[in-house]
C-alpha positions as CSV (number, residue, x, y, z in Angstrom):
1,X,-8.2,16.1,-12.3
2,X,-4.8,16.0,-12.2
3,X,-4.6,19.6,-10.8
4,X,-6.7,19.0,-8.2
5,X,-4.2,15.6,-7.1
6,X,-2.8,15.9,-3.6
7,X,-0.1,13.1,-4.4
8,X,2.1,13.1,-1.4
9,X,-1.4,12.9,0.4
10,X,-2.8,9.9,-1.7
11,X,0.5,8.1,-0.8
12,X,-0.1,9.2,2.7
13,X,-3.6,7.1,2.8
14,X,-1.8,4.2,1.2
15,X,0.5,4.0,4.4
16,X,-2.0,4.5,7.3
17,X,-4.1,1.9,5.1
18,X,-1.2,-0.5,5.2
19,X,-0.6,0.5,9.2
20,X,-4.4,-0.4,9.5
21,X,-4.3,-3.5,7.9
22,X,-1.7,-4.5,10.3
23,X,-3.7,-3.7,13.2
24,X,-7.0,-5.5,11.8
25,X,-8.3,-8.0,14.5
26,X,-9.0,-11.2,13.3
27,X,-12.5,-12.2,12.9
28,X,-14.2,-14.6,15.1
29,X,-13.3,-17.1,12.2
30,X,-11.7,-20.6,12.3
31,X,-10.6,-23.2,9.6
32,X,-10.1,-22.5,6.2
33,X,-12.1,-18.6,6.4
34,X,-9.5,-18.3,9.0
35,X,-6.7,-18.9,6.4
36,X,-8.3,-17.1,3.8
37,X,-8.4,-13.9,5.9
38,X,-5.1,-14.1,7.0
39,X,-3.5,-14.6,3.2
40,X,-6.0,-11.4,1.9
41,X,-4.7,-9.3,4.8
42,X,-1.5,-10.2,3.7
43,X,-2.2,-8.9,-0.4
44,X,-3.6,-5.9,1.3
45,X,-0.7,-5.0,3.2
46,X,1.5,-5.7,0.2
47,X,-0.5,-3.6,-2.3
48,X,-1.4,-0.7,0.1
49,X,3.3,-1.0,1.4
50,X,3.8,-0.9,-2.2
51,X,1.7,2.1,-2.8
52,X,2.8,3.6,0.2
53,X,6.5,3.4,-0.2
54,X,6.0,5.2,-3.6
55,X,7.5,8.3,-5.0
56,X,4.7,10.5,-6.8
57,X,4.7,12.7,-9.1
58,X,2.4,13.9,-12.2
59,X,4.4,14.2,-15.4
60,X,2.2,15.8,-18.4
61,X,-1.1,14.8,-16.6
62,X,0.4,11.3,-16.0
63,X,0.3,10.2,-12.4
64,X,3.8,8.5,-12.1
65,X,4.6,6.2,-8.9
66,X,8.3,5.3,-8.6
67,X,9.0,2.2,-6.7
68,X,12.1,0.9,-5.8
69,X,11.6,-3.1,-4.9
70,X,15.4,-3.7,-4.6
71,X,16.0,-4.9,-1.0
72,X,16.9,-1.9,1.4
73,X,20.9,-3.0,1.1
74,X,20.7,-2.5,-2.1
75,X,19.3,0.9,-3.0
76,X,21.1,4.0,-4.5
C-alpha cells in the first residue's frame, strides 16, 4: 500500500478540498441548522488546511505528515 501512495497528491486533494469547502454555498437553511452548517464548514476547512499544509513523506511504511502550527512569523 504504501508503494502504491502518491503523497504529494493525497496532500494535493486535501487543499482543493479545503478550497471547496470555502466555496460551498450555503444551504437554503435558517436558524440554528443555519449555525450548525456554518461551524461544520468551519471543522472541515480546518482539518482538510491542516492536512493540506502538510509535509508527507513515508518513513519504513509509516505515512508521516509534518505540520508546522507555529504562526507564519514564527517559522524556521
Amino acid at each position: 500500500m504504501a508503494e502504491a501512495l502518491d503523497v504529494d497528491a493525497m496532500i494535493a486533494r486535501f487543499q482543493e478540498r479545503a478550497r471547496a469547502v470555502k466555496q460551498r454555498p450555503l444551504p437554503p437553511v435558517a436558524g440554528e441548522e443555519r449555525s450548525r452548517f456554518i461551524q461544520q464548514a468551519q471543522v472541515d476547512f480546518r482539518d482538510f488546511a491542516i492536512v493540506g499544509d502538510a509535509v508527507g513523506k513515508i518513513e519504513d511504511g509509516v505515512l508521516v505528515l509534518r505540520v508546522d502550527l507555529r504562526p507564519a512569523d514564527q517559522r524556521g
